[in-house]
Each structure stands twice: as C-alpha cells, then as structure tokens.
VMD Tcl script that draws the C-alpha trace (Angstrom):
set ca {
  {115.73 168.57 53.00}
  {113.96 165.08 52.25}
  {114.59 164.06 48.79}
  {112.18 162.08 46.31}
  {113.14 159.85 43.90}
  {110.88 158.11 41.33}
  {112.25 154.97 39.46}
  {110.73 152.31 37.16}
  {108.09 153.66 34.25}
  {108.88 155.12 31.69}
  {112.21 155.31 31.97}
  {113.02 151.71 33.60}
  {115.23 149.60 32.12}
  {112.96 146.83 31.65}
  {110.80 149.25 29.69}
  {113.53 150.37 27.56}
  {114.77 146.42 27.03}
  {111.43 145.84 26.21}
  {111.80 148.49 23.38}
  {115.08 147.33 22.36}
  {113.16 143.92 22.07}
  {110.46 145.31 20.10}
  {112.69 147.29 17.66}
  {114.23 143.43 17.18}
  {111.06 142.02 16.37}
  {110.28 144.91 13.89}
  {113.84 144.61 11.78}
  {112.57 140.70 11.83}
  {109.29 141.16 10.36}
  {110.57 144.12 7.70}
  {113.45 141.98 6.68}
  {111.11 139.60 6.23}
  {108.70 141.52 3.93}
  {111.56 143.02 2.18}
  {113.08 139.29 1.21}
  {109.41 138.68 0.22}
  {109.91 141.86 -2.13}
  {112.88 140.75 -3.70}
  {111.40 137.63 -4.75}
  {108.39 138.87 -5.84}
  {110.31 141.34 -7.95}
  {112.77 138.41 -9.16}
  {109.70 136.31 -9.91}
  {108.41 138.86 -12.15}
  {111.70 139.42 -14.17}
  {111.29 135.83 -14.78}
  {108.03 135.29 -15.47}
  {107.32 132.91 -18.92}
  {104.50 134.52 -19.60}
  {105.87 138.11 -19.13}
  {108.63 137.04 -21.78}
  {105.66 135.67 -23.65}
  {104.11 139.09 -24.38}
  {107.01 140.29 -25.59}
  {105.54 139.07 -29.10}
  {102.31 140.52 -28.46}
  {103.69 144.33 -26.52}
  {107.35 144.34 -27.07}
  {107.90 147.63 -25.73}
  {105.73 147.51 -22.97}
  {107.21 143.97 -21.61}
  {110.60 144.69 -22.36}
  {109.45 147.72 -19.39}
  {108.32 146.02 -17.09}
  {111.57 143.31 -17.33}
  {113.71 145.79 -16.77}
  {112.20 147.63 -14.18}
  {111.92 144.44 -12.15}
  {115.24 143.59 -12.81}
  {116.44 146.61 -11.69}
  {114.03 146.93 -8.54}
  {115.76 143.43 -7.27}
  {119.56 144.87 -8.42}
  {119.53 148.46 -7.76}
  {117.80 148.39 -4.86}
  {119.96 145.01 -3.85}
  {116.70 144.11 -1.85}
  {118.39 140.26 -0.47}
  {121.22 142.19 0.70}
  {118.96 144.48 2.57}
  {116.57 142.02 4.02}
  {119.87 140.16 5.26}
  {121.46 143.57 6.62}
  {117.81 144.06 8.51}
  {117.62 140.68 9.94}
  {121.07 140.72 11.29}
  {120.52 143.94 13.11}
  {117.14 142.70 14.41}
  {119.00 139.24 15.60}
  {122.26 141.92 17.02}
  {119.22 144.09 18.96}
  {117.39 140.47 20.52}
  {120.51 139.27 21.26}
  {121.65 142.68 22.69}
  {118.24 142.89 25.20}
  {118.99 139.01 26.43}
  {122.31 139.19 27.31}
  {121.64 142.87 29.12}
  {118.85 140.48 31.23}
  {121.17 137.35 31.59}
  {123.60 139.69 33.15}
  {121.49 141.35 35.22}
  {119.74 138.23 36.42}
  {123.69 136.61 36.98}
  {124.36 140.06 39.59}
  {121.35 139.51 41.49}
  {122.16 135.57 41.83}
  {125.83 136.62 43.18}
  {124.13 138.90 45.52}
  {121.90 136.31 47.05}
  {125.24 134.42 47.44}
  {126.59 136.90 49.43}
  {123.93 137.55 51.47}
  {123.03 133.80 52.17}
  {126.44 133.17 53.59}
  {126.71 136.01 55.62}
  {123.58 135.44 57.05}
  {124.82 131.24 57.57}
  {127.43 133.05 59.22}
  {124.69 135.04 61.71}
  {122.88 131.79 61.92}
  {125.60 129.97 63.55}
  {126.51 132.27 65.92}
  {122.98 132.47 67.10}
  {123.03 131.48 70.45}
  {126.09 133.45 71.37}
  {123.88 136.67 69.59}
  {120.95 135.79 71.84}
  {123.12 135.43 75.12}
  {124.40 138.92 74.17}
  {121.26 140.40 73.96}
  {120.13 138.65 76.84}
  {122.81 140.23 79.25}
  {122.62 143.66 77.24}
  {118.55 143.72 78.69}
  {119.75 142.52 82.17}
  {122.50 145.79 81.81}
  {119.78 148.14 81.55}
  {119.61 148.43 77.48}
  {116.72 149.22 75.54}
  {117.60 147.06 72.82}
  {114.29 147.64 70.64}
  {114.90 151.11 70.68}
  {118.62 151.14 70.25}
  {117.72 148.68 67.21}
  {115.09 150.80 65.79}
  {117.53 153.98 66.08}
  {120.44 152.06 64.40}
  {118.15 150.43 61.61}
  {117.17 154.31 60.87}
  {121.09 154.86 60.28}
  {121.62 151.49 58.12}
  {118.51 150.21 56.87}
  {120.79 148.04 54.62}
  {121.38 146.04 57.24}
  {117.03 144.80 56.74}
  {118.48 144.01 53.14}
  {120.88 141.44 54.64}
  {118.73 139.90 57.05}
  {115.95 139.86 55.45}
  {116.84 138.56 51.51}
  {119.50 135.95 53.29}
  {116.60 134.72 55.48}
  {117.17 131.17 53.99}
  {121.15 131.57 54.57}
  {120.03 131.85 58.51}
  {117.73 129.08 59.21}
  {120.90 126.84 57.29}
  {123.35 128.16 59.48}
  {120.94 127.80 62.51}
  {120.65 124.12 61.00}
  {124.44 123.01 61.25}
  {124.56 123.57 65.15}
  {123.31 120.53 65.83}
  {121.23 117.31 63.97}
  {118.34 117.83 66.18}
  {117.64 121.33 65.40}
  {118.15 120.05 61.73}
  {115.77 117.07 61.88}
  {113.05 119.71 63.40}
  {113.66 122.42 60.34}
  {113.64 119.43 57.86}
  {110.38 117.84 59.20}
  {108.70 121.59 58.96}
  {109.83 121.92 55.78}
  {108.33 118.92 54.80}
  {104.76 119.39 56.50}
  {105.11 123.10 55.00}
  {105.47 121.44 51.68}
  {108.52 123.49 50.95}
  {112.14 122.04 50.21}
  {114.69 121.39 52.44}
  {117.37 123.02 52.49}
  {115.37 126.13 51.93}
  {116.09 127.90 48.35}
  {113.99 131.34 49.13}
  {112.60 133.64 51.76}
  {109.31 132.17 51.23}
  {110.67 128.83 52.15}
  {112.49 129.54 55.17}
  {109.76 132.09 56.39}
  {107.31 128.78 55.98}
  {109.42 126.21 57.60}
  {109.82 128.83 60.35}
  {106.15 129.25 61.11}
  {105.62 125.53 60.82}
  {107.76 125.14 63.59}
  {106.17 127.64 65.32}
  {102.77 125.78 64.65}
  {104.45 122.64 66.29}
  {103.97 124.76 69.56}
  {100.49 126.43 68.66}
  {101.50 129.70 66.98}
  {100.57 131.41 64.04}
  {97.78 128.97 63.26}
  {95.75 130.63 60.24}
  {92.00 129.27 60.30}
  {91.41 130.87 56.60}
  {88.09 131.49 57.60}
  {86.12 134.87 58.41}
  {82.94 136.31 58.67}
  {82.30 139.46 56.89}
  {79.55 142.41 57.82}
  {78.57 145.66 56.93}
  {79.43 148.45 59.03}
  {76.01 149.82 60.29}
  {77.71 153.45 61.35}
  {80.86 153.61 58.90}
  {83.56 156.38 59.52}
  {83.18 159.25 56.89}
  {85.60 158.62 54.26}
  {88.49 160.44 52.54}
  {87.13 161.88 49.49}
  {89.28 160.26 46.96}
  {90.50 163.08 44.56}
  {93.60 161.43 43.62}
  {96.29 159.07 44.67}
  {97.22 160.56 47.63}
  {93.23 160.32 49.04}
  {92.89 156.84 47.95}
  {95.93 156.10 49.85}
  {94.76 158.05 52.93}
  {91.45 156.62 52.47}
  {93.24 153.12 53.76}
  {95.19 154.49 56.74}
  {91.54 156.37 58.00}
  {90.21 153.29 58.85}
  {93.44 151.88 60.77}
  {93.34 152.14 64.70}
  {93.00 149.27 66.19}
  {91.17 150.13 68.98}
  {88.71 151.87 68.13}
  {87.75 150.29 64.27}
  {89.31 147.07 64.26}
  {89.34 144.61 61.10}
  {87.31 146.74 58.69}
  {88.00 147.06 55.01}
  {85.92 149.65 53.17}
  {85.14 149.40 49.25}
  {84.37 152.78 47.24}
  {81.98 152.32 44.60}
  {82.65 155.07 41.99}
  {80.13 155.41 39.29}
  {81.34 155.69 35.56}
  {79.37 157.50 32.35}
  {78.86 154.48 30.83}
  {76.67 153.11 34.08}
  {79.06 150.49 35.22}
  {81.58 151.35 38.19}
  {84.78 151.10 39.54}
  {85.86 150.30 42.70}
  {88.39 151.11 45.15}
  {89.44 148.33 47.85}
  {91.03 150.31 50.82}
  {92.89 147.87 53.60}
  {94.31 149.68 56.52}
  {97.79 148.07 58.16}
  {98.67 145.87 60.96}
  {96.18 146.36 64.70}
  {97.53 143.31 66.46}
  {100.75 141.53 67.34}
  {100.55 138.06 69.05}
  {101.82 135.10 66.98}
  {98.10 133.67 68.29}
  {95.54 134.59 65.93}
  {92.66 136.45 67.20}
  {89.17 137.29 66.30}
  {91.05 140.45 64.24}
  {92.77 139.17 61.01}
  {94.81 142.81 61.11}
  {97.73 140.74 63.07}
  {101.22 139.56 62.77}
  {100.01 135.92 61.99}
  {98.48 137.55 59.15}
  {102.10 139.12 57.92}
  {103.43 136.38 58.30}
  {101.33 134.27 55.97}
  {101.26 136.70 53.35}
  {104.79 136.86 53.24}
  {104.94 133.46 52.96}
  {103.11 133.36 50.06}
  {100.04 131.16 51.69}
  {95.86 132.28 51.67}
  {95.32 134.43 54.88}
  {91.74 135.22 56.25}
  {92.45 138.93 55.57}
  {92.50 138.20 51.93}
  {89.36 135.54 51.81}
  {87.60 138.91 54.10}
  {88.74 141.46 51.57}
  {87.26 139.26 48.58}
  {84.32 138.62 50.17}
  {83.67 142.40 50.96}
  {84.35 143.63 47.00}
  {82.01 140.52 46.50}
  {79.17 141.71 48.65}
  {79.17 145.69 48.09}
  {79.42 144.31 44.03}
  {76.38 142.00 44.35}
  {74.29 144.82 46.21}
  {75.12 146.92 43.40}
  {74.15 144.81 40.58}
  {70.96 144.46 42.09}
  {70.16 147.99 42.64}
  {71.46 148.25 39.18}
  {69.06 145.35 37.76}
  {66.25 146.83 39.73}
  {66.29 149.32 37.23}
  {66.43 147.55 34.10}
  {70.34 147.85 33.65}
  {72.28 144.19 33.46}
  {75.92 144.93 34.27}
  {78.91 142.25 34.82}
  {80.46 143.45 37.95}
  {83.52 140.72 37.55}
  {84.66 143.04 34.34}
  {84.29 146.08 35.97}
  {87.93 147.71 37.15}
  {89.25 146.90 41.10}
  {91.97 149.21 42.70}
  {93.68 148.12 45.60}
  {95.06 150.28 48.44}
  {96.68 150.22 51.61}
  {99.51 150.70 53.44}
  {102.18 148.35 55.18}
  {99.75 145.10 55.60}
  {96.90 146.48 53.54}
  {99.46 146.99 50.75}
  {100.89 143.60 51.31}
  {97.44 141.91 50.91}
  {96.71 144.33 48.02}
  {99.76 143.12 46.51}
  {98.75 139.82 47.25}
  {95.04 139.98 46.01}
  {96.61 141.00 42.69}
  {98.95 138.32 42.57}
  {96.09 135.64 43.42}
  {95.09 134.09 39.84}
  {91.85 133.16 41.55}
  {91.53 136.66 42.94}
  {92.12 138.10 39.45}
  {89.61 135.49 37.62}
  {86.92 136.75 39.78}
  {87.88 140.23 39.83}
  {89.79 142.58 37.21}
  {92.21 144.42 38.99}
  {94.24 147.04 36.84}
  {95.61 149.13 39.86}
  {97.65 148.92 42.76}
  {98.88 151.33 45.53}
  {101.14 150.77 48.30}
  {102.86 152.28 50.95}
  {105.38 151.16 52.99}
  {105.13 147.52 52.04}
  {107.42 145.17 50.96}
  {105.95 144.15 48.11}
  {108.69 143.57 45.59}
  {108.57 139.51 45.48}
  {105.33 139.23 44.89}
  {104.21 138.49 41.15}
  {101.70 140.87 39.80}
  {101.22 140.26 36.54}
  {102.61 143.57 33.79}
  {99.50 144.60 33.12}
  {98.36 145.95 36.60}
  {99.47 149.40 37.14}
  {101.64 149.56 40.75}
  {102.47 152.88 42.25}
  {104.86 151.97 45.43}
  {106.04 154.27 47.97}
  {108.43 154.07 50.15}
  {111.00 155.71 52.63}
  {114.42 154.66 52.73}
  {115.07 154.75 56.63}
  {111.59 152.42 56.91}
  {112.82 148.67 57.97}
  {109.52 147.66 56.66}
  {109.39 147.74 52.84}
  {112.96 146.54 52.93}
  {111.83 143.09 54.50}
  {111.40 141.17 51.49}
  {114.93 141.84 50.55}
  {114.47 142.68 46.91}
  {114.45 145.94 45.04}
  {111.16 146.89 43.32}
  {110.78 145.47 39.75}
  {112.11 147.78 37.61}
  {109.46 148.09 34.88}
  {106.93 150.24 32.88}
  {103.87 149.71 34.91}
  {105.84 149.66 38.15}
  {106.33 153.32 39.09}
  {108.04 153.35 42.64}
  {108.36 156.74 44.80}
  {111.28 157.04 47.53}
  {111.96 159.23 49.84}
  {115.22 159.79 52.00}
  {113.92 160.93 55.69}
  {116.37 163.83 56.80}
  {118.07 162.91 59.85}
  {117.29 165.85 62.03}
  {113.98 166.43 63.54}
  {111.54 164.57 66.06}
  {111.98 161.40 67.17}
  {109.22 159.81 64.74}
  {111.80 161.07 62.02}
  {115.16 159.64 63.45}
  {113.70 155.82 64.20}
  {112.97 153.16 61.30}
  {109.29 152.84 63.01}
  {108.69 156.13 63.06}
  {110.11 155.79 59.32}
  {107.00 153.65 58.91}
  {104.51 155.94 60.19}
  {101.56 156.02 58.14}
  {101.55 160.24 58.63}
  {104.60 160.66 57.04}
  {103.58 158.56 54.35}
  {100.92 161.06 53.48}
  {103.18 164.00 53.61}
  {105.37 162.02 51.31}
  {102.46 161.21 48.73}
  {101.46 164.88 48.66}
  {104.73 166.05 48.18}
  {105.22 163.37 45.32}
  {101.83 164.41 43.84}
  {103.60 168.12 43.45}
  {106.24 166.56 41.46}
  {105.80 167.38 37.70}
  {107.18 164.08 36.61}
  {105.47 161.81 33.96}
  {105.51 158.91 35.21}
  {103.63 160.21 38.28}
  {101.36 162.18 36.13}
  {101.26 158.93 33.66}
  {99.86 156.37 36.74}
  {97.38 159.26 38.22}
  {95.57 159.93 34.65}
  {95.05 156.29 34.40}
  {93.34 155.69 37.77}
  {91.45 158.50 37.42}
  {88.17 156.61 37.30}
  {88.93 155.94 40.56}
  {88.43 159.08 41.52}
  {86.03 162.24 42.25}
  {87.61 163.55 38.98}
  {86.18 160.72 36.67}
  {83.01 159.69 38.81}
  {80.18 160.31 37.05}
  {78.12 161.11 40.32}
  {78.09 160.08 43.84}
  {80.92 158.18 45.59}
  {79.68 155.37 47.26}
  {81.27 154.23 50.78}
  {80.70 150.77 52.22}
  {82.64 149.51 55.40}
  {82.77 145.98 56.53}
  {83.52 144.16 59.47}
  {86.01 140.89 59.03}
  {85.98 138.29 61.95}
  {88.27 135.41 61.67}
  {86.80 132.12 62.89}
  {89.19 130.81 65.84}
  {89.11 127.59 67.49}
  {87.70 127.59 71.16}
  {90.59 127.54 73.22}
  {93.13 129.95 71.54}
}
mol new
graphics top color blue
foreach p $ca { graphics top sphere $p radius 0.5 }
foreach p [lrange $ca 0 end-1] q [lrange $ca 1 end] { graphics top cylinder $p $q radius 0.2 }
display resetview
C-alpha cells in the first residue's frame, strides 16, 4: 500500500518558529505600551497642577491622586512591562537558537557528505575501470543502477548534495586535472575550490564547454501553435499539473509551452504557465530547448533558452489579450495580473526557476507554483509564492539537488513511498519518475482531507474552471533555440 505524506504548511516548523517569533514581537510591543501606562499613570499622580486643584476640588483631586497612585502600585504596571519584555526577549531568543541549531545540523551534514564524496572522487578512475570491465562482462549497469537507486535512493542524497566534495577529490589526483577545474572555475565565474553544488555543477560544464558541450545560446524563437493539442481542463491541481505532462512527447510535440488564460469577475485574468519535462538528451544543444543542456543550466543556477521561451510566451498570449481587452474599451495591466507555474521534472525546474528570477517576477506576478518530480529545493522562491511539490521517494530525480524541501508555511510538499511490488515501472527509480504515476499520486493526494492540501487548492482556485468567470482560454507555442551552424 503506497503511503502519502504531506509536510511543510501549516504545521512546518518554520511556520510555527515564525509564530513563536511573532508572539516575541507582540510581548515587545505590549510591554512596551504597558511601561508607557505606568508612566502615564505616575505622571498623573504627580502632576503640579493636579495637586493644584486640590484648593479649588479637594475631593475630587484627592480621587483622582489616589486612583493613579494606585493604578501604577496595585497593578505594579513596571514590574509587568519588565515581566512581558523578558518573556518576549526568552521567546526571540528561543526561535533563533531553534534556527542556529538547525542551520549548525545541516552544515555537519554537508561535512559528511563532502568528504565521502572526496573520498568517491579519488577513487574515480579505479570506479570507472570497474564499470568499464562490468559492461565488457555482460552487465547492464544502467539498469542494475536504476533498480538499486529504487532500493536506496539515499544514495542520490550523497552524490548529489556532496557534488562539490567530488570534483575536490577528483582535483587531488593530479595538478593538471586541478589547473583544468581551477581555470573553469574561473571562466565560470565561480570560486575555486568549489563551496556548493551550483559551483561544481558550473565548473563541470565549463569544462565540458572547453570541448564543445553544453553550449547554451540563450536565444529562441517563439510561435504560436496553429493546431494546438486539446487541453486538460484544469479543475484543480491535479489538471493543471496534467495539463503540463499533455504536451510532453518529444516526438511528436516537441518544445511547446502552453499558457491558459482564465478569465476572472472582475475582467482581468489569470494565467496558468504549463512546461512539460525533458524530450532530448545530448550534451549538444539542439533546435529543442527540452534537453539535458537545458537541466543542466538550470541547475546551475544560469539563464537557459527554455526560460527566455517561457517568458516570452506568457508575454505574447498577455499582449494579445490586452488588446482584445482594449479593443473593447477595458485598460487592464497584465504585469499585475496573477501567473501560476506548472510542470513536471524540467518544467517544474524552470517553473521553479522563473519564480526565483527577480527579473522574471518584476515583469510578471507569480503567486503559485506546482511541481512534480523536480528537484527544486535549492532554489530561492521568495515566501510569498505558494509551492505545492510532489514527489516520490524511490524517484532519483527530485533527490538531485541534495536538499530537503524548505520546511515552511507556503511550501506544502506531498510524498509518496512507491510499494515495492508490482510492474517494472514501479520497482526502478525511472520508472519512479514517470510522469503517470505522478498523476495517480496527485489524485490520490487530492482525496486526502488534509488542510494544508485543501489550504493551497482554495487559493489557486482562480486558476481554475471553478473560479473562471467564463471560457478557458488555451494558447500553445512553439520555442526554437537559435544554434550556431555547425553544432
């Protein structure tokens, strides 16, 4: 029996630091009206011309003396705005060290990691020789390493967050191999000795572009689809999702994005930007920016042409709109209204990305995002963006950034544990990844009756049939990266 786990929301412990935190701040600011009490109270006690009127209202001001004496002494108001502050100081202080200690266990884990993976690093060559004569032997060693990584996806974990450990211990073998790292690095415009995954992953590709490889132009040309595929009518989460993984093969519908225009009472829209996964796999980039050398850069943290074609789409089927829109008398600002982005494996990478992109987010508001088997984790959408991840814990693939999903209020992440019996697709980490079971697993999570679920789907519902306020409107475009004669 496959079993679903949702973390992060409500119940994260980033949200419930952050409440900690604000309960601080509160006993702060009421401490500090009460000390403003007591003085006021004490400054009336003592007020000349309060004694004054003694001579005038004897009874009356001898009151209202006394009762502000008494309001300060009875009610020992400094001793209670003291008492207040303290425990608003204890609760800060409380939240702080709960995040410095948190932040020291993840540090001693990346120390671990790192040095096993120096470890791997250096013995490298003997690894490779290995596999070498395992192939000659007769072994399948993709498949034997898919079926294992189904059994131990941990071991992605390793490899993947102590990325930077390995190209240091592939580094120490020998002062050539070191110059070479340390002169990518440099052209990269990264550090050397690499400090994170996005460091080594860059120096790695620069040496790769040395030889030719995973060249990114940054450029595309973007079309609309003259005969688009009928779309997945998006009637919550789980259709948005599969609305992204419709327009995936490959073959037959290669590099299109579509955009879902989905019209609102108020006559503005929102829009949905679905990005289907990876359709190519040479370390060359093609004509399709769907490809590896596409992965690769986003991972990295550098621009891709995926991500300029994306914008450019949401930027064209937004313009068209406004038009139509002006045509009839109606201004709108299409840059205000609100952008979800969906995909799975590289579409939710680059939707991860787009939301990450300042630029991306000054020209566009994006409030949601929804992935699916994507390793998202590293990348730093801001805490107002709403992120529903989903993942499956025998899938190698959201596990290669190495990190655990941020565990916060807007960050609601579904997992899934695959059983191990079944077909093949079910016992392998790719067919972990397979975008099919990905759907089951969002439907099944939709069934769920658990708030934070119910909490992200409410607010996206503009984004869907259930909050459209007429017609969904598809659009499918066509991206074309620009590639050098020759490649």
């Amino acid at each position: 029996m496959s079993e679903i786990a949702v973390s992060g929301g409500g119940a994260s412990i980033a949200a419930g630091l952050d409440d900690i935190q604000e309960a601080g701040h509160r006993l702060l600011r009421l401490a500090g009206e009460v000390e403003r009490l007591s003085a006021a109270a004490l400054s009336i006690a003592a007020n000349g011309d309060l004694a004054l009127s003694v001579v005038d209202a004897p009874v009356t001001a001898a009151r209202a003396i006394a009762a502000a004496g008494a309001l300060a002494a009875t009610w020992q108001l400094p001793t209670e705005a003291a008492r207040l502050a303290d425990l608003g100081a204890s609760a800060l202080a409380a939240a702080a060290a709960y995040r410095a200690v948190d932040d020291a266990v993840a540090a001693s884990v990346d120390v671990v990691r790192d040095g096993l993976m120096f470890g791997v690093g250096q013995a490298t060559p003997v690894l490779a020789l290995g596999a070498v004569t395992a192939t000659a032997g007769g072994h399948d060693l993709p498949a034997e390493i898919d079926r294992e990584l189904y059994a131990a996806p941990w071991l992605v974990d390793i490899a993947a967050g102590g990325l930077d450990g390995w190209v240091g211990g592939i580094a120490s073998l020998d002062p050539s191999v070191a110059a070479l790292l340390a002169i990518a690095a440099r052209t990269a415009g990264r550090p050397w000795v690499p400090e994170t995954q996005e460091d080594a992953l860059a120096t790695l590709m620069q040496v790769g572009r040395f030889g030719g490889y995973v060249e990114e132009s940054g450029s595309v040309r973007v079309t609309p689809e003259t005969q688009p595929r009928p779309p997945v009518v998006p009637d919550d989460f789980v259709g948005l999702l599969a609305g992204a993984m419709s327009i995936s093969s490959g073959e037959h519908y290669p590099g299109r994005v579509r955009i879902l225009e989905v019209p609102q009472a108020d006559g503005s829209s929102a829009w949905v930007v679905q990005v289907p996964g990876t359709q190519e796999w040479s370390l060359r980039a093609g004509a399709n920016p769907n490809d590896l050398v596409t992965n690769l850069g986003l991972m990295s943290g550098e621009s891709t042409a995926l991500m300029a074609g994306v914008e450019q789409a949401l930027s064209a089927a937004q313009a068209e709109s406004v038009a139509q829109s002006a045509a009839h008398g109606v201004v709108r600002d299409a840059g205000a209204e609100p952008v979800l982005l969906a995909g799975h494996s590289q579409g939710g990478i680059a939707a991860a990305a787009l939301a990450s992109s300042a630029a991306f987010r000054g020209r566009h508001r994006v409030t949601h995002v929804i992935a699916s088997g994507a390793p998202i984790a590293r990348f730093p959408i801001p805490d107002d963006t709403r992120v529903l991840a989903i993942e499956h814990g025998q899938d190698a693939v959201p596990r290669l950034d190495g990190e655990a999903n941020p565990d916060r209020g807007r960050w609601v992440t579904i997992s899934r544990s695959l059983p191990e019996p079944g077909a093949v697709r079910a016992t392998t980490a790719s067919g972990a990844h397979h975008q099919s079971r990905y759907r089951e697993t969002a439907r099944q999570a939709r069934s769920l009756v658990h708030p934070d679920i119910r909490s992200f789907e409410a607010s996206a519902d503009g984004f869907t049939t259930r909050g459209a306020a007429g017609e969904v409107r598809t659009r499918d475009y066509r991206l074309r990266r620009d590639v050098q004669e020759g490649r």
